[in-house]
BARODREN-130388 format. One record per residue (C-alpha): x, z, y; residue in one letter. Coordinates in Angstrom, 3 decimals, padded with zeros to 6 digits. Each point is the difference from the previous one (the first is absolute). Layout:
PT       c1       c3       c2 rest
PT        X        Z        Y    a
...
This chain:
PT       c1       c3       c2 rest
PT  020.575  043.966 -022.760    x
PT  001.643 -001.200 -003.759    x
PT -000.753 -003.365 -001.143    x
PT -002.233  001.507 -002.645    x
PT -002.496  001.758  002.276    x
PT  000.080 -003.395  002.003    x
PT -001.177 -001.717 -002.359    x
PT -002.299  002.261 -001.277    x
PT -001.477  000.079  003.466    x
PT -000.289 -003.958 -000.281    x
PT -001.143  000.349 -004.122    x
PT -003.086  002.552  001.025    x
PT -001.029 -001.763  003.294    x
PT -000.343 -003.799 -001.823    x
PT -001.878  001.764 -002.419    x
PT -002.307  001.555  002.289    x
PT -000.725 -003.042  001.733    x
PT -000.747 -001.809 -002.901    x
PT -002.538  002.730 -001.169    x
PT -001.617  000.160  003.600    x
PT -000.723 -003.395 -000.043    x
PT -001.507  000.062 -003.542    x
PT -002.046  002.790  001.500    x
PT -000.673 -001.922  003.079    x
PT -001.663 -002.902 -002.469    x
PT -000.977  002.151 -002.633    x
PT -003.913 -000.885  000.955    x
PT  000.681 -003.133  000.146    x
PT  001.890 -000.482 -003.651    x
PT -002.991  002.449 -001.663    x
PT -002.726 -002.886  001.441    x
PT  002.083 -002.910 -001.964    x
PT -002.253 -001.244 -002.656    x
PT  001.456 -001.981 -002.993    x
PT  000.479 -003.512 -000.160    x
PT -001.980 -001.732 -002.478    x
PT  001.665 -002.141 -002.579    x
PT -000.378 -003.738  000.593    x
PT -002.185 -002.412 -002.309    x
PT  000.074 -003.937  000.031    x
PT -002.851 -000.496 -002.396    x
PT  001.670 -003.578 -000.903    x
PT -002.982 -000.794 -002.985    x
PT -000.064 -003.805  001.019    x
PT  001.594 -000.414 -003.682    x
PT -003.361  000.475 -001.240    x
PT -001.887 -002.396  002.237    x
PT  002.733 -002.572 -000.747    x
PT -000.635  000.646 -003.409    x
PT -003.637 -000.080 -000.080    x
PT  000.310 -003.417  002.157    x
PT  002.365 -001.490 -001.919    x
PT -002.371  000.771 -003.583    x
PT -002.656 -001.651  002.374    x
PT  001.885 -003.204  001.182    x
PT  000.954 -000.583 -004.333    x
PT -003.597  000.005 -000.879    x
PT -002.067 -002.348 -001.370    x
PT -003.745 -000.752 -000.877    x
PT -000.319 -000.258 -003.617    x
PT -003.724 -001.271  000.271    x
PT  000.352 -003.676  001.389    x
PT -001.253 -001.649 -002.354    x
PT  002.919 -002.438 -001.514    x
PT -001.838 -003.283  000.107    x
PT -001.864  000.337  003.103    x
PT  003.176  000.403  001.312    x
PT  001.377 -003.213 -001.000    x
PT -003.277 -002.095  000.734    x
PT  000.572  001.854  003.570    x
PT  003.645 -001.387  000.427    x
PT -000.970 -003.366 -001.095    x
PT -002.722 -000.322  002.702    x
PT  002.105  001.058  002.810    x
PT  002.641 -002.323 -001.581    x
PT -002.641 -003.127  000.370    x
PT -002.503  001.167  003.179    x
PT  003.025  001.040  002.454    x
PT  002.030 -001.670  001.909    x
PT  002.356  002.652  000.464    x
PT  000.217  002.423 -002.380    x
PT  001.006  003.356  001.256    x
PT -001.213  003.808 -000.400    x
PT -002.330 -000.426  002.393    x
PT -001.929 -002.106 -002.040    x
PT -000.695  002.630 -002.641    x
PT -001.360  002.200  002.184    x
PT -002.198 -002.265  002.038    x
PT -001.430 -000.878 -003.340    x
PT -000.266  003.965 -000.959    x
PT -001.489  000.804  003.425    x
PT -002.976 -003.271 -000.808    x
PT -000.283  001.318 -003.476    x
PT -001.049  003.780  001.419    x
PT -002.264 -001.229  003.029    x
PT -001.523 -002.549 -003.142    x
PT -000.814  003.204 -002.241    x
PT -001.441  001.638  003.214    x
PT -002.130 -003.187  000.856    x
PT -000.709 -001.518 -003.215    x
PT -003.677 -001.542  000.939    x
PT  001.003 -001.790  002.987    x
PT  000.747 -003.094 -001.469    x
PT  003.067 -001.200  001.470    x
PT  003.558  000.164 -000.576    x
PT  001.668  003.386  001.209    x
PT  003.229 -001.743  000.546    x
PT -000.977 -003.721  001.512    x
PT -003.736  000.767  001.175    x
PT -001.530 -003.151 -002.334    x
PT -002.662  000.699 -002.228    x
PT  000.787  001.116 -003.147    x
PT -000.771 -003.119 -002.290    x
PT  001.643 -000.300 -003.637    x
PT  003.385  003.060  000.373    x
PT -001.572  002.478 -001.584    x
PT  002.692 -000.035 -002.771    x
PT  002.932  000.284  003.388    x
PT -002.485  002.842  000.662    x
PT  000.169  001.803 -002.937    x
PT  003.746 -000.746 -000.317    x
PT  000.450  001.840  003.271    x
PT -002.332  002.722 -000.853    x
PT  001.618  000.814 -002.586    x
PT  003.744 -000.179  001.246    x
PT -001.066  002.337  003.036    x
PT -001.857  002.618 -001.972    x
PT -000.656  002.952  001.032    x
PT  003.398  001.799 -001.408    x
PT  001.628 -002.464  001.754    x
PT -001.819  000.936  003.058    x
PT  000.667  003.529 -000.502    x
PT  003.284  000.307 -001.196    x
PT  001.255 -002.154  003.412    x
PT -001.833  002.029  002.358    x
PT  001.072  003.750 -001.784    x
PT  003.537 -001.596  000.014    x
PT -000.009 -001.420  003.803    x
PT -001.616  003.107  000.962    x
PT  002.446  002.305 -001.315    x
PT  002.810 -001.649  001.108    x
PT -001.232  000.186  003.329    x
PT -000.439  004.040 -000.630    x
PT  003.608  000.616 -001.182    x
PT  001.037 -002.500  003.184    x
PT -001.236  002.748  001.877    x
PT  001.124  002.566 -001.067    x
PT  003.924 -001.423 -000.980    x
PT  000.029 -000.852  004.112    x
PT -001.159  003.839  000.141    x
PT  003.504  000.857 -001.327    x
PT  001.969 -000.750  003.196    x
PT  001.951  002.819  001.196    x
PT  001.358 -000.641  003.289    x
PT -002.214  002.844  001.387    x
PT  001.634  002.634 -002.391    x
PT  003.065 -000.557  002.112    x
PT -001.574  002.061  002.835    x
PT -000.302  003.445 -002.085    x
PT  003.562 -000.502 -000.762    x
PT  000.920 -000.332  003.533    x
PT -002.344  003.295  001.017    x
PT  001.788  001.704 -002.767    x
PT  002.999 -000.271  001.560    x
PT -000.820  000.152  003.376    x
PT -001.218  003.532 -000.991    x
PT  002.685  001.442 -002.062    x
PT  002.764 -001.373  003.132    x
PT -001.962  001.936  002.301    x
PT  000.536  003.313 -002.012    x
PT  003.571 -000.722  000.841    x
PT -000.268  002.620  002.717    x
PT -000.801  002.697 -001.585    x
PT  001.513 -000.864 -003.612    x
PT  003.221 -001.440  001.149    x
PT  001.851  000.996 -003.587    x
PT  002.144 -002.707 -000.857    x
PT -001.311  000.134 -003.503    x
PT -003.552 -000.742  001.231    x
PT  001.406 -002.700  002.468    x
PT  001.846 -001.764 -003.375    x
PT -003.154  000.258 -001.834    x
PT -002.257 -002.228  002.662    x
PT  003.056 -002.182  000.778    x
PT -000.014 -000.742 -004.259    x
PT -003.828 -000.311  000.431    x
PT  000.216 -002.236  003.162    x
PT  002.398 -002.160 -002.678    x
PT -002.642 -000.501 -002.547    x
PT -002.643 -000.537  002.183    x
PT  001.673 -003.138  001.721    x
PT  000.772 -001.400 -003.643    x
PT -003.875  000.704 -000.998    x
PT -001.284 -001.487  003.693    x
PT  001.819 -003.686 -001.144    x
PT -001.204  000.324 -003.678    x
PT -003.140  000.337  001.393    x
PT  000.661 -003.124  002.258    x
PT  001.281 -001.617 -002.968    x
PT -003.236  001.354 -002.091    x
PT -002.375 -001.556  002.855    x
PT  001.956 -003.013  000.036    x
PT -000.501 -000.873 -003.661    x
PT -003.699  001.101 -000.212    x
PT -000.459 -002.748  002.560    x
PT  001.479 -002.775 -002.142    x
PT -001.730  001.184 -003.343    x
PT -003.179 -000.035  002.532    x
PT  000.605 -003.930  000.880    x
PT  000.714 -000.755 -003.713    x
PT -002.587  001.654 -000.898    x
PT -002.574 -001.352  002.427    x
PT  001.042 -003.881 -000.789    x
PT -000.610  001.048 -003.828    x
PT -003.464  001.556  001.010    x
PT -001.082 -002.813  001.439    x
PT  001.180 -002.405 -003.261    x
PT -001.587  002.258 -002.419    x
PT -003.636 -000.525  002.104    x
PT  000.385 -003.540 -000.625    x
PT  000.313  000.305 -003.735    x
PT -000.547  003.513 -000.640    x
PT  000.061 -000.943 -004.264    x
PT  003.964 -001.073  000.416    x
PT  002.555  002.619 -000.570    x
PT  002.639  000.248  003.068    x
PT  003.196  001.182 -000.663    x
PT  000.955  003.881  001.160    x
PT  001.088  000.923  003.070    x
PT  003.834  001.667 -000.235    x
PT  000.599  003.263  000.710    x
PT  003.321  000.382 -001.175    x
PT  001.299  000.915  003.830    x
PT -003.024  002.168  001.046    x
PT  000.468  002.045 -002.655    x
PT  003.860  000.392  000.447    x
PT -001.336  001.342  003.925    x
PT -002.170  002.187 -001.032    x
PT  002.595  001.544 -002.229    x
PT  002.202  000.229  003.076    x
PT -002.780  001.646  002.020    x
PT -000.772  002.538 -002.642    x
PT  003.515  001.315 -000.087    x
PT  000.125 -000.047  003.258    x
PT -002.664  002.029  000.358    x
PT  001.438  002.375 -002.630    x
PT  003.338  000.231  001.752    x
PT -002.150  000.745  003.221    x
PT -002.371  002.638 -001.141    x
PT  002.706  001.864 -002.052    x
PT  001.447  000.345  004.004    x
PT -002.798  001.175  001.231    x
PT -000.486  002.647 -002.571    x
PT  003.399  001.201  001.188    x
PT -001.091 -000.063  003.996    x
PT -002.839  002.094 -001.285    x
PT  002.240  002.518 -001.932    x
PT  002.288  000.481  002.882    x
PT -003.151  000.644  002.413    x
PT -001.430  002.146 -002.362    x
PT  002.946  002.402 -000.483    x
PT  000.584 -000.626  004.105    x
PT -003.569  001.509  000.376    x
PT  000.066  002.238 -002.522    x
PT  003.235  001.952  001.393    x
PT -002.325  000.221  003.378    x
PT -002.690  002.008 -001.602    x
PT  001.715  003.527  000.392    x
PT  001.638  001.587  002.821    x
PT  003.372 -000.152 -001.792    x
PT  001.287 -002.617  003.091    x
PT -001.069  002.447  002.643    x
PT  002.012  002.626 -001.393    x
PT  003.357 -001.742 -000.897    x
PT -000.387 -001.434  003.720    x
PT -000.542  003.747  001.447    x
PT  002.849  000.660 -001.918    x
PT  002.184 -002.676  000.433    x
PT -000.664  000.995  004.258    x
PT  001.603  003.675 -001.063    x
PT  003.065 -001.421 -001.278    x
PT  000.269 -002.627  002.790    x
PT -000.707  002.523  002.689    x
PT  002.778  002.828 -002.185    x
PT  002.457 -003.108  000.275    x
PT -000.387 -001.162  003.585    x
PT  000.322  003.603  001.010    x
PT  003.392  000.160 -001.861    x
PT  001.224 -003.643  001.554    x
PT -001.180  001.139  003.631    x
PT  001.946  003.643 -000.687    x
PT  003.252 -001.670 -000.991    x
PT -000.412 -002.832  003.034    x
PT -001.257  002.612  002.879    x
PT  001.710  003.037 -001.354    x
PT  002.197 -000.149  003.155    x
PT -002.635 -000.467  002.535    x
PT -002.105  002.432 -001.956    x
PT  002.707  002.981  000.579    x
PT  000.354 -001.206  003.664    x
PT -003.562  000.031  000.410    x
PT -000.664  003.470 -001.321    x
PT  002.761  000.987  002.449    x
PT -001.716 -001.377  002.594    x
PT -003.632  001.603 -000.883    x
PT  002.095  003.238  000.107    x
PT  001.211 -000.430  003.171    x
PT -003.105 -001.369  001.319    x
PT -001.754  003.483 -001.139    x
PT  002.501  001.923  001.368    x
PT -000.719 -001.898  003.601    x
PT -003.565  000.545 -000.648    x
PT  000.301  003.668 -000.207    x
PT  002.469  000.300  003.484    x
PT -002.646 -002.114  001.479    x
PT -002.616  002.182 -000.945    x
PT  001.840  003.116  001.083    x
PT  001.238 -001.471  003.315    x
PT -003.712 -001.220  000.554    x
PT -000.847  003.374 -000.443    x
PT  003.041  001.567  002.321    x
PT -001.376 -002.704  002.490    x
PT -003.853  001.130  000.221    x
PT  001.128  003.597  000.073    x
PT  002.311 -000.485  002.690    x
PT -003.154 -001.975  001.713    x
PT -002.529  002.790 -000.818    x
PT  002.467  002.195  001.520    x
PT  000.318 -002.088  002.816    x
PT -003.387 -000.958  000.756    x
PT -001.095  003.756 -000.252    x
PT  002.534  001.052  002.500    x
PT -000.871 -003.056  002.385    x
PT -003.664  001.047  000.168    x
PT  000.755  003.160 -000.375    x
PT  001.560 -000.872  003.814    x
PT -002.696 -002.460  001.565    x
PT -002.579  003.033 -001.153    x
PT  002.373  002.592  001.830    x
PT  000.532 -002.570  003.174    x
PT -003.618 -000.361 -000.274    x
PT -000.865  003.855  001.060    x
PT  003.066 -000.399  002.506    x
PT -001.429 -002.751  001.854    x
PT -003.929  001.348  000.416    x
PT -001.470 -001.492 -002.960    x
PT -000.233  002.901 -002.171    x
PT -003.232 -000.886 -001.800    x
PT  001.475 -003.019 -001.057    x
PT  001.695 -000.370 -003.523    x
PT  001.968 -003.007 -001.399    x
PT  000.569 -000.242 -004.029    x
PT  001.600 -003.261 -001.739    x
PT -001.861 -001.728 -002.331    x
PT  002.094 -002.077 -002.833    x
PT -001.580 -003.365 -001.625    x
PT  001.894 -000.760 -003.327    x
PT -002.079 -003.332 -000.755    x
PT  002.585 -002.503  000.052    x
PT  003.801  000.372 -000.492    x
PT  001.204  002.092  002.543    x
PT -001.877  003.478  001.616    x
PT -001.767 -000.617  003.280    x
PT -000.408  002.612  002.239    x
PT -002.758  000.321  003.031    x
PT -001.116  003.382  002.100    x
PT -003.371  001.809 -000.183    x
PT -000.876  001.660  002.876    x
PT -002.319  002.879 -000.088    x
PT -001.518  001.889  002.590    x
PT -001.026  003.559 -000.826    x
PT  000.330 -000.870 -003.958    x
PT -002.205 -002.797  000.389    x
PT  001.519 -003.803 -000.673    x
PT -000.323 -002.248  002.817    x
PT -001.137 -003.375 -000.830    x
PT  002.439 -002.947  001.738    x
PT -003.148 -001.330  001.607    x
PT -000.662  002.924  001.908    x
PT  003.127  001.092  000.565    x
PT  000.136 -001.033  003.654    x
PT -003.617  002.194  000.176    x
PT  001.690  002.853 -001.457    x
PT  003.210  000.207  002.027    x
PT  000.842  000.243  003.827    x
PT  002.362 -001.755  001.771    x
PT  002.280  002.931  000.173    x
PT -000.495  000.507 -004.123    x
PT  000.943 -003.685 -000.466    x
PT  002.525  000.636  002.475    x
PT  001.257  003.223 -001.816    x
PT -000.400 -001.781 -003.613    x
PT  002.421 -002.714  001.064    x
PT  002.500  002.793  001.297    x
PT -000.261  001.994 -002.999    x
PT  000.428 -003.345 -002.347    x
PT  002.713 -000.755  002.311    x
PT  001.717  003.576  000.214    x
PT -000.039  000.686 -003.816    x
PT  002.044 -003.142 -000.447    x
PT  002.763  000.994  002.506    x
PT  000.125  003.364 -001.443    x
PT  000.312 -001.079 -003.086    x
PT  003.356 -001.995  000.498    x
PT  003.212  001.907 -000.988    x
PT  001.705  001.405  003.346    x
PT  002.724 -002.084  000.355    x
PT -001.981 -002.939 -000.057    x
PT -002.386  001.442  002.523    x
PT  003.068  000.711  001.842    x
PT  000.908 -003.733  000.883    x
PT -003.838 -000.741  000.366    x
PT -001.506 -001.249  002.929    x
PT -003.602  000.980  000.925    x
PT -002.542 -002.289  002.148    x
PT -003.543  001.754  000.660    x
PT -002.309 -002.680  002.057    x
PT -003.157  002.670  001.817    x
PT  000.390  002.715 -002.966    x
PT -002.058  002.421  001.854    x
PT -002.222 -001.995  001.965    x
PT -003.824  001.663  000.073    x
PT  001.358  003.277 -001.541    x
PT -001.689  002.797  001.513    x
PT  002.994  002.622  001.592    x
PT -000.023  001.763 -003.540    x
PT  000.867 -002.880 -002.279    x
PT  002.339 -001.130  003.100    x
PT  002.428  003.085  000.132    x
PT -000.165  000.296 -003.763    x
PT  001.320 -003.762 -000.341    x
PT  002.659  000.830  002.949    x
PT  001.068  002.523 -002.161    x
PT  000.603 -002.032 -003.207    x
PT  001.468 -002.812  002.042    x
PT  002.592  002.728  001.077    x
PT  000.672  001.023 -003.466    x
PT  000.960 -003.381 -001.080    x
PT  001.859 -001.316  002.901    x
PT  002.604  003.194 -000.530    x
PT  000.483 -002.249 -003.467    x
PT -000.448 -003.442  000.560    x
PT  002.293 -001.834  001.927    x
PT -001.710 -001.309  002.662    x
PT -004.094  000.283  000.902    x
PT -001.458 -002.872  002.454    x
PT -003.821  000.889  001.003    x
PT -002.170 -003.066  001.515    x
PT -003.272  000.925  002.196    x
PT -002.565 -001.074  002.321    x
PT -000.493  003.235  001.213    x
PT  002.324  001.646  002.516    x
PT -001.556  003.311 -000.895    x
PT  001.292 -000.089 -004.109    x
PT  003.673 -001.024  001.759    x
PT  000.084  002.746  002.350    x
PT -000.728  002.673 -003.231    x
PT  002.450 -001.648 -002.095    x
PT  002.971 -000.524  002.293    x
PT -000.105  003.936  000.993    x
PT  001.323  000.031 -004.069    x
């Protein structure tokens, strides 16, 4: 085999694998759904914002000289002057409005002789605008608390994790190095994003603790202005976040693409075919490499499939010479126990092989009939005398002898044990006579008997 058709062999059988297994997965790519692009909806600028306008306000309505009467009174009445005084005053003030015909002081409990100007001078310092503007502004700080602490995004870690723990597992069936750079640049920018999003987390909870202490400053003097909050480093993370994201999604676009034309190239039969055709040329090739490696042995063996034929037909034909040489033999042998038969009294009696070709070799057993009629085994005994049992085994007997070529009957020894015992005289001298025959061809007969009678006819021979 050349070098070429080697490695065309090689060329078409890599290629066939490769399409096999795309075939092999090809349900499996069509069910891959697209990956949705990522979104960090990072809007805590705006609650910043909005709490930072908050923190800066101030209530325009307190009136000027209440103020300062206020400030003076604390500055006299108090031992230690502190925020808290302020509000314990505010807090009197409100339950005063609430109870204002009780008659004693709201913020001592003594009856309310001659400070009806502190009263008013109170009243008028917590107005209702100042009540209102401190409770919108405490109350919607609180709100954008909320919903700044709502911005955490530890749990947006997870989906990036299941993102990739899905596209790894379509290694197996999409195991394109193009497909496995794409998800190793995407594993990449998801580990940067995962510790900006640490880093995000990380400064939400400071801005939260700054933000709380300032909270709780602006509810003691909700009119004062507090300075702003900075952002400056918050906003420089969500910058980094947002390209981030960017940098991710425009990856994920691409994983999608490559699916898409993946799945796409599975929706007609045009793999089937180039593999059916690829197995041709594979199958044309290996032919030509086992020709060229076994063209030896393939000559020898042909050979050998001749000769083998050739055996098969002079077994055949000697299998054939053999069964007619047996047919011939087999007639002339019962030809003889039929004609020894009729020579030794039993001349209603007929004997006819019967050949059994069930298994691998022929097996032969006699029929006897008597007058045309077959004699069952079992009643053989009923059927036949002595003297035709007798004459049966003589014929059996006698057709084998006579049957041997003369020379070997010529160095053969005979040994009859009673052969005519219970023959009437008939079957007797007709025996005598046969026994005659033979012994003038035999070398030697020996007779055994019980009977003096059967000696005395057959030593007068």
């Amino acid at each position: 085999m050349t070098e070429k058709s080697k490695y065309d062999l090689n060329n078409s059988i890599n290629q066939k694998d490769q399409i096999d297994n795309k075939i092999k997965y090809a349900q499996k790519i069509l069910n891959i759904k697209n990956i949705n692009d990522i979104k960090f909806d990072v809007d805590i600028m705006t609650e910043l914002n909005n709490s930072n306008r908050l923190l800066g306000l101030s209530c325009e309505d307190i009136n000027n000289d209440a103020y300062e009467k206020i400030m003076s009174h604390i500055q006299t009445n108090f031992l230690k002057v502190d925020q808290n005084a302020e509000n314990w005053i505010r807090e009197g003030t409100i339950k005063y409005l609430k109870e204002s015909d009780s008659g004693v002081c709201p913020y001592c409990g003594q009856a309310t002789l001659n400070i009806k100007e502190l009263i008013s001078v109170y009243k008028n310092y917590f107005s209702d605008a100042y009540t209102n503007f401190s409770d919108k502004t405490i109350e919607k700080l609180s709100e954008n608390y909320v919903k700044i602490k709502q911005t955490l995004k530890d749990n947006q870690k997870i989906r990036l994790k299941e993102i990739l723990i899905d596209l790894k597992a379509y290694y197996e069936f999409l195991p394109n190095d193009e497909y496995k750079t794409l998800v190793g640049e995407l594993e990449s920018n998801i580990l940067n994003m995962e510790n900006l999003i640490s880093l995000y987390d990380s400064e939400v909870e400071k801005l939260l603790e700054i933000y709380t202490n300032k909270t709780e400053t602006k509810k003691i003097k909700p009119y004062e202005p507090l300075e702003c909050i900075k952002l400056e480093i918050m906003e420089n993370t969500i910058k980094k976040i947002q390209d981030r994201e960017k940098e991710i999604n425009i990856i994920i676009e691409k994983i999608n693409n490559y699916i898409c034309k993946i799945q796409d190239g599975l929706k007609d039969n045009r793999m089937k075919e180039d593999s059916l055709e690829l197995k041709k040329n594979i199958e044309k090739l290996e032919l030509i490499e086992l020709k060229d490696k076994w063209s030896d042995k393939c000559i020898e063996y042909s050979r050998l499939i001749s000769d083998l034929d050739k055996l098969k037909e002079k077994i055949i034909k000697k299998q054939d010479a053999l069964k007619n040489t047996m047919d011939d033999f087999l007639t002339k042998y019962f030809d003889k126990i039929n004609h020894y038969l009729m020579i030794f009294g039993s001349k209603h009696f007929k004997i006819e092989k019967k050949i059994s070709t069930n298994g691998n070799m022929p097996v032969i057993s006699l029929n006897i009939k008597f007058k045309g009629q077959e004699v069952n085994e079992k009643n053989i005994k009923n059927v036949l005398s002595e003297s035709d049992i007798r004459a049966l085994a003589l014929s059996i007997f006698w057709g084998k002898l006579t049957t041997k070529d003369e020379q070997v009957l010529s160095n053969t020894i005979i040994v009859l044990d009673d052969p005519i015992t219970s023959f009437d005289k008939n079957r007797l001298l007709l025996t005598i006579d046969e026994i005659f025959t033979i012994h003038k061809i035999c070398r030697q007969v020996i007779i055994f008997s019980h009977f003096e009678n059967s000696l005395f006819h057959t030593s007068n021979l």
